[in-house]
C-alpha positions as a printed Julia matrix, in Angstrom:
189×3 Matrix{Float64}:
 -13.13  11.38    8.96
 -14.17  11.75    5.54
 -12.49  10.61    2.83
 -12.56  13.98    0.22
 -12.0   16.35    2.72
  -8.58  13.75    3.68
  -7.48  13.67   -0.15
  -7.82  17.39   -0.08
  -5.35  18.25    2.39
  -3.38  15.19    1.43
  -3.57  17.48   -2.37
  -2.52  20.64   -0.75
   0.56  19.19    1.32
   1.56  17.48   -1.89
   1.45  20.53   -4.35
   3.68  21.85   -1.95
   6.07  19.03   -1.75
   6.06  19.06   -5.55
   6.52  23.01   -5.81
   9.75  22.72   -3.55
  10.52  19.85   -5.31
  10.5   21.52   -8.91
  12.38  24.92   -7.6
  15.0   22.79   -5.92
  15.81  20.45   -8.84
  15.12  23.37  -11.29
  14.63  21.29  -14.63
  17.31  18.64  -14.36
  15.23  16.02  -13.44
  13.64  15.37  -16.54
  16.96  14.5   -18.42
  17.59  11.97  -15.25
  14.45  10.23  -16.64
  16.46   9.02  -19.08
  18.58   7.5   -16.69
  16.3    5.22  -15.23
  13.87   4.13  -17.6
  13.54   0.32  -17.77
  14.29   0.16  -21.45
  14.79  -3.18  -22.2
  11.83  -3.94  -20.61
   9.58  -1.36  -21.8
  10.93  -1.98  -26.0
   8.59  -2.38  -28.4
   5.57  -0.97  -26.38
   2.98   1.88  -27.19
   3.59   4.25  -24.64
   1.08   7.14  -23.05
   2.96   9.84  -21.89
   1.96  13.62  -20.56
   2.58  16.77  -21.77
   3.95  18.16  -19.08
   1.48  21.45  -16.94
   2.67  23.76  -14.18
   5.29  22.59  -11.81
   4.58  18.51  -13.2
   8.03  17.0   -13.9
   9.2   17.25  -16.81
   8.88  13.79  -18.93
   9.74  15.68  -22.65
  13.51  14.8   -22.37
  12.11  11.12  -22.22
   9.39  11.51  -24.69
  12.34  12.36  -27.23
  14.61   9.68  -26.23
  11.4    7.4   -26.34
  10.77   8.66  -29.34
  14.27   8.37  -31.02
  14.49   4.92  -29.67
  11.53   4.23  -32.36
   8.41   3.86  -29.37
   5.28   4.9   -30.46
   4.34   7.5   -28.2
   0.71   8.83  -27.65
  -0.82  11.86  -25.31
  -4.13  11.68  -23.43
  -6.71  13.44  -24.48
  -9.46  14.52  -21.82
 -12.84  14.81  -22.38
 -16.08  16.09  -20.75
 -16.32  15.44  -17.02
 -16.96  11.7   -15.85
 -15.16  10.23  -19.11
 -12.06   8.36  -19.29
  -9.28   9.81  -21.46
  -8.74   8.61  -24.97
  -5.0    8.67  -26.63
  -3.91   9.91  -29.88
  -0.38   9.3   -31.8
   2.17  12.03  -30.86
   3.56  11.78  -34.48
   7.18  13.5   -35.87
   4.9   16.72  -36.4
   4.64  17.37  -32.44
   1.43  19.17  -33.66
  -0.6   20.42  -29.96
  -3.53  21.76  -29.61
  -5.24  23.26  -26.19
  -7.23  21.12  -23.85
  -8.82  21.45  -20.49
  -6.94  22.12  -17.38
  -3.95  23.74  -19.14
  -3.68  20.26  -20.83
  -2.19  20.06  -24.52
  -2.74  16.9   -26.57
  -2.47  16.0   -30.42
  -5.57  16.78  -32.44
  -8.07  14.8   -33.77
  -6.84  13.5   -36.63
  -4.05  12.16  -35.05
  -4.5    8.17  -34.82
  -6.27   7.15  -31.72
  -4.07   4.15  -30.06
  -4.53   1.58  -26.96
  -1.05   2.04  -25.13
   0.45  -0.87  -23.22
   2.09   1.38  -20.8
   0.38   5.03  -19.56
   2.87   7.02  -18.01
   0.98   8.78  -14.89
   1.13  12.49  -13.44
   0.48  12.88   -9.86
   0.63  14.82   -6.52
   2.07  12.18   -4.58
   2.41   8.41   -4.41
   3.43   5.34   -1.82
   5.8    2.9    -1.99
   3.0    0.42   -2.37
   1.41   1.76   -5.72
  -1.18   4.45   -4.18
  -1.51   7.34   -6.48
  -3.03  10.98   -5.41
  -4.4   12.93   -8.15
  -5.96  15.92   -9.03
  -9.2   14.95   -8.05
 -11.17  14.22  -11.44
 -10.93  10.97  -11.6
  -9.29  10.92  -15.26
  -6.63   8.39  -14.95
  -8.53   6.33  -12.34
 -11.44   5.67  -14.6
  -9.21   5.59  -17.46
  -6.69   3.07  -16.05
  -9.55   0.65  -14.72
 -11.07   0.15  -18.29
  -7.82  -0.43  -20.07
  -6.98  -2.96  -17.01
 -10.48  -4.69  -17.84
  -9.49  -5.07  -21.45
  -6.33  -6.57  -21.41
  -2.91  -6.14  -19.71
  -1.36  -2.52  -18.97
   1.44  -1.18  -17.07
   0.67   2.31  -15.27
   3.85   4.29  -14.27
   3.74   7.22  -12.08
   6.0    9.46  -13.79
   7.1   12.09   -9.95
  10.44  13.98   -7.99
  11.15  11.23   -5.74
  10.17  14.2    -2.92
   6.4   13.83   -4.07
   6.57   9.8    -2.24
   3.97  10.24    0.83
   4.08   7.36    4.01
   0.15   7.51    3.42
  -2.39   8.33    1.05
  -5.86   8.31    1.72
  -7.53   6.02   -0.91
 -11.22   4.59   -2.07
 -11.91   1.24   -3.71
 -12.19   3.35   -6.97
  -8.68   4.29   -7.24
  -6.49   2.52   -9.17
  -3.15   1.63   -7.9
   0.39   2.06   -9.77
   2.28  -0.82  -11.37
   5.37   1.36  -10.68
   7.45   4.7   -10.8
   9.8    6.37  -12.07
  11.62   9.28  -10.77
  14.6   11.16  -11.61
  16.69   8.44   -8.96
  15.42   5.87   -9.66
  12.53   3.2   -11.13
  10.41   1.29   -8.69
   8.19  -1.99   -9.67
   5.05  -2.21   -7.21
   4.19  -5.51   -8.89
C-alpha cells in the first residue's frame, strides 16, 4: 500500500481521536501538564514549546509554570514550505504575531535561540517514539538538523487518547525522545 495515502487515514482517525479527546477532557488537561513534567530533569534547559491551534492540547498552563520556574521558553516560527522552523524567545511581553496554519509565534525581533528540548504537537504517537503529524514535514526536518548539531530532547506534548498501536512511518521521520500527557510522562530513550 502506499505510504501517504496510509498516513492520511492514519491523520483522519487521529483528528478524531484528538477531537473526542479535547471535548471529553474539556480544558483540564493542560493544568495536569504541570503534574507530570520531569522538572528536575528538564531545569536549566531552553525549552521550544507551541502555541497551542484548534483542538491541540493545551501546553499554556505549562508554558507559565515553565516560565515562572525561570526556563527560557521559545515558540517555533514556520517558514516557507520545505524549511525547518526557526525559534524565537517568548519573552515577559507574550508579544504574538500571526503565522501560517493558524500558527502564532513571537516576532522578529524577538531573540532567535537553539532549544535543548522542543516540545512537539501531534495527531497521534506510539509507545515506541513514532510521531504522526500534520503532514508538512516541519518538525521532522526541523528535529533532524538540531539532532545533527548537537544533543536535543523532542517531547510529544498529546491526550494520552491520541497513543495509536501503529503508525505508518518513512525513514524521514524523526522519532520522539518522549511524551508527555496530562497522566503521565513517558521516556522512549
Amino acid at each position: 500500500m502506499n505510504i501517504k495515502l496510509e498516513k492520511e487515514r492514519a491523520r483522519l482517525q487521529s483528528r478524531r481521536r484528538r477531537a473526542e479527546a479535547a471535548q471529553l477532557i474539556n480544558g483540564a488537561a493542560g493544568a495536569e501538564l504541570i503534574a507530570h513534567w520531569p522538572a528536575a530533569r528538564f531545569a536549566n534547559k531552553k525549552i521550544a514549546a507551541f502555541w497551542p491551534i484548534g483542538d491541540e492540547i493545551d501546553i499554556c498552563p505549562l508554558i507559565d509554570a515553565l516560565q515562572d520556574a525561570g526556563q527560557t521558553i521559545c515558540l517555533p516560527v514556520t517558514g516557507r514550505k520545505g524549511q525547518s522552523l526557526t525559534f524565537r524567545e517568548f519573552g515577559a511581553d507574550r508579544e504574538l504575531v500571526n503565522g501560517p496554519y493558524g500558527t502564532r509565534h513571537p516576532p522578529r525581533n524577538a531573540l532567535e535561540i537553539r532549544p535543548d528540548i522542543v516540545l512537539v504537537p501531534l495527531l497521534a504517537y506510539t509507545g515506541r517514539g513514532d510521531r504522526l503529524g500534520y503532514g508538512g514535514g516541519y518538525y521532522d526536518r526541523t528535529l533532524a538538523q538540531l539532532k545533527s548539531g548537537g544533543v536535543i530532547y523532542a517531547c510529544g506534548v498529546a491526550y494520552s487518547a491520541q497513543k495509536a498501536a501503529f503508525i505508518p512511518c518513512e525513514p524521514i521521520d524523526v522519532r520522539l525522545d518522549g511524551i508527555l500527557t496530562e497522566t503521565g510522562f513517558e521516556d522512549f530513550q
